[in-house]
N, C-alpha and C positions, 0 to 999 in steps of 0.2 A: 693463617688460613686465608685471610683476605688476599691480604698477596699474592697469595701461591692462584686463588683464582682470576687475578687481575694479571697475572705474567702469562697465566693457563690464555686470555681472552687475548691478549697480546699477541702472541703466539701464533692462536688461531686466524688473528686479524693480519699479519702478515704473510701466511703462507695463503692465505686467500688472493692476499696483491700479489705475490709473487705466480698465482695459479691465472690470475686476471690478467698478469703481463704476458703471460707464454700464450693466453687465448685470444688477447688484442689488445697487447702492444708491439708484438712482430707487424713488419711490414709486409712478410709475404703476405700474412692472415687480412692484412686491410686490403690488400689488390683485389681480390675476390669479393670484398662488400662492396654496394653500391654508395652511392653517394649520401642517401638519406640516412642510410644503417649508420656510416661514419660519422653523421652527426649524430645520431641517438647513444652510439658509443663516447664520445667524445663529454654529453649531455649526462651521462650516467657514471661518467668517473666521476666528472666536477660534482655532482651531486651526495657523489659517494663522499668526497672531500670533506664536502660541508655538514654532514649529518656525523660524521668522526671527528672534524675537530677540539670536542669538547671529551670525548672518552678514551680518542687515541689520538693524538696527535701526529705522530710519526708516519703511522698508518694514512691517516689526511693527508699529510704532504706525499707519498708516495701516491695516494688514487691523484691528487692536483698533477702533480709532474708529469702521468701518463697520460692525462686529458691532454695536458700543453703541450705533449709530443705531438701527439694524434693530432692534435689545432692544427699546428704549426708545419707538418711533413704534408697535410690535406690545406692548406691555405685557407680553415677555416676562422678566417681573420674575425668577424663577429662572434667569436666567441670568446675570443682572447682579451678582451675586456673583465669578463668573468671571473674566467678561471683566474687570474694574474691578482687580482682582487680577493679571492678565499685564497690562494695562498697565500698573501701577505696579511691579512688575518692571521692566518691559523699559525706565522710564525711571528706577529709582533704580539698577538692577546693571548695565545697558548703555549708559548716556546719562548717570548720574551726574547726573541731574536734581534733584535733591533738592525744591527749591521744589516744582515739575511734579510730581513722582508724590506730595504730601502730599495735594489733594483726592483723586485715584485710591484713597489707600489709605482716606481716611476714609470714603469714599463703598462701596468692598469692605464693611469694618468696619460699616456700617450697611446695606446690603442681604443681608449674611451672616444680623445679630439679624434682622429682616425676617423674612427666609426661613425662619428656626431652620437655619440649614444651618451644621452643627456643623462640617463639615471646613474648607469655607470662611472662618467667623470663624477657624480656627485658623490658617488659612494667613495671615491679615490681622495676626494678630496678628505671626506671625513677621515679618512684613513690615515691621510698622512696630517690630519690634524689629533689624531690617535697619538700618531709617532714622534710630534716632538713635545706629545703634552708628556709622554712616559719620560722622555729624555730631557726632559725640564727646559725644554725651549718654549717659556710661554706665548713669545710676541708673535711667532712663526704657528700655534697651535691654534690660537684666536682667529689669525688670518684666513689658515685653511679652514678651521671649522666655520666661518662666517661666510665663506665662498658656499660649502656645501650649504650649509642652512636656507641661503638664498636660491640656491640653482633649486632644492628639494621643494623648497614653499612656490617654486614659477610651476616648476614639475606636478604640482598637488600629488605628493607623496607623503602620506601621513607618519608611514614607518620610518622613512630616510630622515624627515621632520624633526624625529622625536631621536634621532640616533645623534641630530647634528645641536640638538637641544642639548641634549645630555654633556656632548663634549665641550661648546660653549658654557654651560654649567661647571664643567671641571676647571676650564680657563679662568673665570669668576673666583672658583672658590680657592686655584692658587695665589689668585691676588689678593685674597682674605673680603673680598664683598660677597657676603657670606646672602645678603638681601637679596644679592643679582642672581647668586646661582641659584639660587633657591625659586626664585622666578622660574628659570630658566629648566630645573629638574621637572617642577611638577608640572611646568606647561609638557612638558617628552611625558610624561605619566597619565597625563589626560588625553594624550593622543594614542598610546601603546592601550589604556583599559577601551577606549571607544573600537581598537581593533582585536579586541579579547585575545593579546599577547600575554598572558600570564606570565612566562619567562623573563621576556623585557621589563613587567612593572615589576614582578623582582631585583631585577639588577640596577632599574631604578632608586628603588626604594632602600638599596643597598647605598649608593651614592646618598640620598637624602639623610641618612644615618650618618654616614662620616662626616655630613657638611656641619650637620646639627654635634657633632662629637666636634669638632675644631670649633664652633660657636661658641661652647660651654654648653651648653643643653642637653646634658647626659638623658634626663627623663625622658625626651623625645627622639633622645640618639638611640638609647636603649628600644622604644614601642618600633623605631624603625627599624631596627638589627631584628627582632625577633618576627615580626612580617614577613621582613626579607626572606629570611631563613624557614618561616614556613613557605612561603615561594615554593623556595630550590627545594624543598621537601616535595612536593608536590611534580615538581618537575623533572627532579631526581639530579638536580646540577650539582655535582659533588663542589665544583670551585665556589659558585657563589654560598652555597653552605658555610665549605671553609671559613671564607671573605667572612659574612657572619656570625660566625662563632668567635674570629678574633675581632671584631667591633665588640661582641657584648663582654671578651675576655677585657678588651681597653677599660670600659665602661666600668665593671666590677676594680679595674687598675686605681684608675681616679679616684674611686668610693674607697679604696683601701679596703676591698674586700680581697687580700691577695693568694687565698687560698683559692676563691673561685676563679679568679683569673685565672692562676697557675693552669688548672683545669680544663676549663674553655680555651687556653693557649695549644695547650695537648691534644685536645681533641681534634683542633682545627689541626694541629701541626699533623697529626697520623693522616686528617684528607687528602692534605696539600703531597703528605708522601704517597700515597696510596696512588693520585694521577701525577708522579714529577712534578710536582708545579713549582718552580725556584722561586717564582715570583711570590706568591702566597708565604712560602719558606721565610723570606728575609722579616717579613711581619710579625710572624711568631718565634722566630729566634733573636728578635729585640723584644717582643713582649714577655717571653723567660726571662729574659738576661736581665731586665730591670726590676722583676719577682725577684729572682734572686740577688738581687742588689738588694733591694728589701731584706731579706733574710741573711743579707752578712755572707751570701754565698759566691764571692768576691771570682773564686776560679772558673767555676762553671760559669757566671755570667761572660766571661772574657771567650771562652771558647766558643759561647754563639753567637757572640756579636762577632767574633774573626770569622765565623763561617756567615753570618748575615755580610760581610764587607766581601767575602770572595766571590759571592755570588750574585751579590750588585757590579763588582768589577766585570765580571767573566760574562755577564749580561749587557754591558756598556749601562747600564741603565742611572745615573747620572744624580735623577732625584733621589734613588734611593743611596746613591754613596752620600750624598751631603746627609741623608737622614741617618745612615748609621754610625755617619762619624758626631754629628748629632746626637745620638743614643751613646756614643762612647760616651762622651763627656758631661750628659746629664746622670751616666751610670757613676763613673768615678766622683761627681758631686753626693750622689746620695750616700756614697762610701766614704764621704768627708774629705777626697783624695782631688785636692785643691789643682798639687801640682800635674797630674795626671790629667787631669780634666781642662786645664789651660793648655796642655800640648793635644789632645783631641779637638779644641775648640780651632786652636791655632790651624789644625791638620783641614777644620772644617773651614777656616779661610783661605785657607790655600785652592782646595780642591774644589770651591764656588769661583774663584779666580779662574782658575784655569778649565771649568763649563762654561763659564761667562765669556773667556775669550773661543770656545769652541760653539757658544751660541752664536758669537760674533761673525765668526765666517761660516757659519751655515747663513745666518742672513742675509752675507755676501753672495753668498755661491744661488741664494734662492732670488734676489735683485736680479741677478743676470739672467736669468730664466723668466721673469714676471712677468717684461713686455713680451716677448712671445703668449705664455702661458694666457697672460689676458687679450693678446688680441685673437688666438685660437678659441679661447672661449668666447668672446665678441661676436666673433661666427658663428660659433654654435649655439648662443644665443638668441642670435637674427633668424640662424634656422630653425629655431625651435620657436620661436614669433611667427615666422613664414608659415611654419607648417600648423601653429593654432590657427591665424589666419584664414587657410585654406581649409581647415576643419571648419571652423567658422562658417564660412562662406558656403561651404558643402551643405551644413545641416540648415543655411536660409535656403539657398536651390531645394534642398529635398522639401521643405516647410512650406514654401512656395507651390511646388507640384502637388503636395497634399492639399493644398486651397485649392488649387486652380481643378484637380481632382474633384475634391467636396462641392465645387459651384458647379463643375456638369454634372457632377451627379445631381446636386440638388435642383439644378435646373429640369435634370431628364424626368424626375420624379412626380416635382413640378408639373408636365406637358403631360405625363401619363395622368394624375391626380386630374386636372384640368380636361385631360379628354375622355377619362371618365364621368368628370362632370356633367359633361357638354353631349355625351352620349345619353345621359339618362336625362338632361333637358328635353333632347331630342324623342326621349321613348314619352314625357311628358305631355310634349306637346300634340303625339303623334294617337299621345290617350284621348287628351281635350278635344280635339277635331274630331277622333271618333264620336267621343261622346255627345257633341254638339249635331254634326252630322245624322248620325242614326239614333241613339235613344232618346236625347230631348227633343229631337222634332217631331216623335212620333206624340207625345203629351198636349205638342202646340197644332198639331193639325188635327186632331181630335176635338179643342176645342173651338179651330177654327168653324170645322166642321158643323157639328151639333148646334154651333151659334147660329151660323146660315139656317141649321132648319128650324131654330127655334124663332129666328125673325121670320122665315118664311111664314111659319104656322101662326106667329102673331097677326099676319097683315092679312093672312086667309079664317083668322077670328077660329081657326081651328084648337081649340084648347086640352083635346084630348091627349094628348103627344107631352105637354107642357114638363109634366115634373119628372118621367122618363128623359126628356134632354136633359134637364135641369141636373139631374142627377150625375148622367155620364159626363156631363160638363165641371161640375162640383169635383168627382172623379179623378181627369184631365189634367185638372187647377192641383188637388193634391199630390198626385203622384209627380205631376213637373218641378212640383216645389222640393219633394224628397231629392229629387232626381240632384235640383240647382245645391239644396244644403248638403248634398253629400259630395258635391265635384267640388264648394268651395273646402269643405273641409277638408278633402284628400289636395285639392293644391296647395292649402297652408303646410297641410304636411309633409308634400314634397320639396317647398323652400323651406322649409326650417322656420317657419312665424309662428308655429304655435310651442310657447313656452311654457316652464313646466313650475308651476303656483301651490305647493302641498300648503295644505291647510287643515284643520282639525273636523274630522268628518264625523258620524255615524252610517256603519252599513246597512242597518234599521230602516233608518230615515230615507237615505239611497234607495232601497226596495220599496218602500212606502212610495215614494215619487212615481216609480217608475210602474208600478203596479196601477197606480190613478190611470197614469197616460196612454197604458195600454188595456186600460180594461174596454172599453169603448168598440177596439179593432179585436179584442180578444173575442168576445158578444158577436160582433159582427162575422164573424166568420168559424163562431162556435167551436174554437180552441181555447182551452183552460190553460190559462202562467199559474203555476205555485211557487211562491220565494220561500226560501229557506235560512236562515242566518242564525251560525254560534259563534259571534265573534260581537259579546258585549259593548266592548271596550272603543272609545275613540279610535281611531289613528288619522298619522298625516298621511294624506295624500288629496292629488287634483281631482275635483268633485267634476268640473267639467269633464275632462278627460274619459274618465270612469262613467261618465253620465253618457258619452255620445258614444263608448265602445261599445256598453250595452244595453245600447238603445238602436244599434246598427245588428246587433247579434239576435235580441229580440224580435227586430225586423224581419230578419234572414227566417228563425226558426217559423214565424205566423208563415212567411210565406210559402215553406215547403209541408208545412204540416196540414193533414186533411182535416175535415170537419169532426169533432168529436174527441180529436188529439190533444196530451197534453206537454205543455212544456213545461220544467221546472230550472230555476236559477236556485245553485246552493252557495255560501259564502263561508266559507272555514278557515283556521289558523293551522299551518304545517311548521312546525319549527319557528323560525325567523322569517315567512312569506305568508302573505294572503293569497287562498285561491279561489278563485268564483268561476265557476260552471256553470253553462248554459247546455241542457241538454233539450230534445223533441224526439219523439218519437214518428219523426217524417220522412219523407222520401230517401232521406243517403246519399251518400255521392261513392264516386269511381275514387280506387285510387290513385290513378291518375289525374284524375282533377283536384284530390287532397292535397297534391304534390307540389301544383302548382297556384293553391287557392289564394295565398298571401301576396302573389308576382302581378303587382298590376299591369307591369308590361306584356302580361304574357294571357292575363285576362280582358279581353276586349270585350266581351260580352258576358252575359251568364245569363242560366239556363233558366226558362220560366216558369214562373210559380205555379201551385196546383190552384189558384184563380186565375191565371193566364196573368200574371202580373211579370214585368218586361224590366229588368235593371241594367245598370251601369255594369257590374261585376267591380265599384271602387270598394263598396260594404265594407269587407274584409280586410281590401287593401289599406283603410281607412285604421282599422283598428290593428293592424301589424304593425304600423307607421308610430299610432300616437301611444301603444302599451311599450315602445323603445324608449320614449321622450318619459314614459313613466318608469324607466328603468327597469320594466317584467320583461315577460315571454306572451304569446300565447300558441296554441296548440290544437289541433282539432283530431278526432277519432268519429271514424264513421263506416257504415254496414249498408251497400245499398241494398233499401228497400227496409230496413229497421230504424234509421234517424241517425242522429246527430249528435256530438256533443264537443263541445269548443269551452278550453280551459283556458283565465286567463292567471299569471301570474306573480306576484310583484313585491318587493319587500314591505315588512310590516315594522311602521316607524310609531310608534307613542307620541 
């Protein structure tokens, strides 16, 4: 049933190419596409190639063949690096072509130098380091897989890395240093999990199994045989499956458990039929044939080690003839059959003779090629220097223009920050001179004044007048001094001198103070302060601070509130904030003047009291400034003609 649906997909898979070639691979059909189509065509056979190698191979090589028409009639020379490269995959790893995929790979190998196309010659290289490790040319496998390994590691190519690891790996473990390959496997398996290649660390881990199976370390050959194979479960690689099931059938071989081999032989051997795979084939028709050695079953063994030897022959494939004449003659030993086994051993020195002298001139024939091959790669080398170089060089220019970017902008930022500064020095300075100019001379010619006529009246012994000067002089001297302490505090404010000291207060105490110092100007102008406080508890915060906000706020409300009026200050906890209110039930304000009540710049005067009292308009500006240094808010809500009430805000610290 299997079959019938794997001939059924076959089937399908080739009248599909033959329906792909009559839509584009005629040449009339390509005249009418544009140039880009014919590359996306060209793009989508090879593709096609590479994602069928492993389920049809035949089918592969026929999408490859139509791509390299299409290259080749369109002069799409960059691409024929590629495709030249999955073909000769797909006929030396899946078809075991060996003769068949040696143009493919030379022809990779010279349209790679071509192109300078660094990844490519590196994948050729690995390729034809594939090709003579199959065909037991080790000196020649080592060579090329050492060239790819190097060109992949300049390239930082992690996948090519680990592909040219693997085959170096192989070259080691045919020379029996069993320590190097092993190096060499799991460093390709550290690079293939870091790129979550799950197929690759299976086929890995496959390799890691056989090396540990030739070591003697079946326990270890075995934990890797069965990984592997859950891998290719997962993946669904019917060959790497195969591959192991005949590891763990070896495995159970050595343990002399040889009914389970027998088994695991069979299983593996129905996969390897299910995809043709001859290669797979010759493994488990020596792993039978020495089962049945075992069991005294002298004819059967012979009939599949002759078809394991016809189909290493008919494959050129070199290592595996020395292995099943190998297998001859360890089969006729276990069968006691001395002489038998001396003329297989014999057959097996002959035919290492005559690889050994066809290693020999492939050596030859690949010397004559070398200095070419290495001074074309020398070049493509130097180009591929030049062009890191120039990448180099590109991302310091670009690196550079982002500083040289970053310093005007941080410059431009800079002159804006700085003429911002200089602009509100300037509304500073332009307060000060107000202030100096019109409301504090108006306190000092007041007492100029009143002085004049209180000397006058001294020297005219007129003493009725006496404590009426006296008074408005008294007066004069007070309000110039509010006047002086509120301009120094509003200019500490606006350079930034007054810092911010929390210390362990009481609000109590706070209210207490400030009720003493106002009770006097409260009396005097017959408005009632009531405090209010429900916040027991200490907190940190600046006592000055809080002492000169509302002590300026207090100020503000005596001044707009009529005789009779009351003002209250409350002190409450909201969540994580303190807030304290200052309300009166006095004059009010606009709200437009609400709007702009905290903008010193914009307040130059303000409006005068119901005793004709004459201010700065800093008051406010004063306590905007220093409740930001105290990290609050404050706030104001007013009715003109019902009063006032100015909230301030600020966190509450324990």
């Amino acid at each position: 049933m299997i079959r019938f649906h794997l001939c059924l997909t076959n089937c399908l898979l080739l009248c599909c190419s033959f329906v792909t070639f009559a839509q584009s691979g005629s040449k009339n059909h390509t005249e009418f596409l544009s140039k880009e189509e014919i590359n996306q065509k060209v793009r989508d056979l090879s593709n096609e190639c590479w994602q069928l190698r492993e389920i049809n191979s035949d089918s592969a090589i026929f999408f490859g063949e139509e791509a390299l028409h299409l290259a080749l009639d369109n002069n799409l020379e960059k691409e024929l690096p590629r495709i030249y490269g999955y073909l000769s995959v797909v006929q030396l790893h899946y078809q075991y072509k060996t003769k068949e995929s040696l143009p493919y790979l030379h022809a990779a190998l010279e349209y790679s130098l071509k192109q300078k196309d660094s990844t490519q010659l590196a994948y050729s290289y690995n390729n034809l380091g594939d090709l003579y490790l199959i065909t037991g040319n080790i000196p020649l496998s080592l060579q090329f897989s050492e060239y790819s390994l190097e060109l992949f590691e300049k390239l930082g190519n992690p996948v090519g890395e680990s592909y040219s690891n693997v085959n170096v790996g192989l070259v080691y473990r045919a020379k029996k240093d069993y320590k190097l390959a092993l190096d060499y496997l799991n460093r390709a398996k550290l690079l293939l999990e870091n790129e979550n290649n799950e197929l690759g660390v299976g086929a890995i881990m496959l390799e890691i199994a056989r090396t540990y199976e030739e070591k003697g370390n079946l326990d270890l050959a075995m934990d890797f045989y069965q990984r592997a194979y859950n891998k290719s479960q997962i993946s669904t690689n019917v060959r790497y499956a195969a591959f192991s099931l005949n590891g763990m059938a070896n495995i159970f071989y050595f343990q002399k458990e040889y009914e389970k081999a027998f088994a695991y032989y069979q299983n593996s051997l129905k996969l390897n039929e299910e995809r043709n795979h001859e290669y797979g084939l010759i493994n488990d028709y020596i792993g039978m044939a020495l089962v049945y050695a075992q069991n005294k079953k002298r004819a059967e063994g012979e009939v599949l080690l002759q078809k394991a030897l016809e189909i290493a022959n008919r494959l050129s494939l070199n290592s595996k003839i020395l292995n099943v004449y190998s297998s001859f003659a360890t089969f006729y030993t276990i069968l006691n059959d001395y002489k038998k086994s001396t003329e297989s051993y014999n057959m097996f020195l002959t035919q290492y003779d005559s690889i050994y002298s066809i290693q020999q001139s492939e050596i030859i024939n690949e010397m004559h090629n070398r200095f070419a091959i290495r001074e074309t790669l020398s070049n493509t080398e130097k180009e591929l220097n030049t062009r890191k170089n120039e990448e180099v060089y590109l991302v310091v220019i670009i690196m550079l223009m982002f500083l040289i970017v970053g310093v005007l902008l941080w410059q431009y930022y800079s002159h804006r920050k700085l003429n911002r500064k200089l602009a509100k020095i300037n509304q500073t300075k332009d307060k000060l001179f107000s202030v100096i100019s019109h409301d504090l001379k108006n306190p000092f010619n007041t007492l100029i004044g009143f002085s004049n006529l209180l000397l006058e009246e001294v020297k005219m012994k007129q003493y009725e007048n006496i404590e009426e000067f006296t008074n408005y002089i008294y007066q004069s001297a007070t309000e110039g001094l509010k006047l002086l302490t509120n301009l120094l505090d509003w200019s500490r404010a606006q350079t930034g001198a007054i810092a911010f000291h929390p210390q362990s207060i009481s609000i109590s105490n706070l209210f207490d103070e400030l009720s003493s110092f106002f009770a006097s100007e409260g009396k005097k102008y017959d408005v009632k302060i009531e405090f209010q406080n429900t916040i027991d508890e200490d907190l940190k915060a600046d006592s000055d601070i809080l002492r000169t906000i509302l002590r300026n706020l207090i100020s503000n409300a005596i001044k707009y509130t009529k005789e009779g009026g009351l003002i209250q200050l409350q002190a409450q906890r909201e969540d994580s904030n303190v807030v304290i209110t200052v309300e009166d039930d006095g004059t009010g304000m606009s709200e437009e003047i609400q709007n702009s009540l905290f903008d010193a710049t914009k307040t130059t005067s303000s409006i005068r009291g119901i005793h004709d009292e004459q201010g700065t308009g800093l008051g406010l500006s004063i306590c905007a400034e220093l409740i930001k240094v105290h990290k609050g808010s404050i706030q104001v809500s007013s009715v003109l003609g019902k009063g006032s009430i100015f909230t301030i805000k600020f966190p509450f610290v324990e």
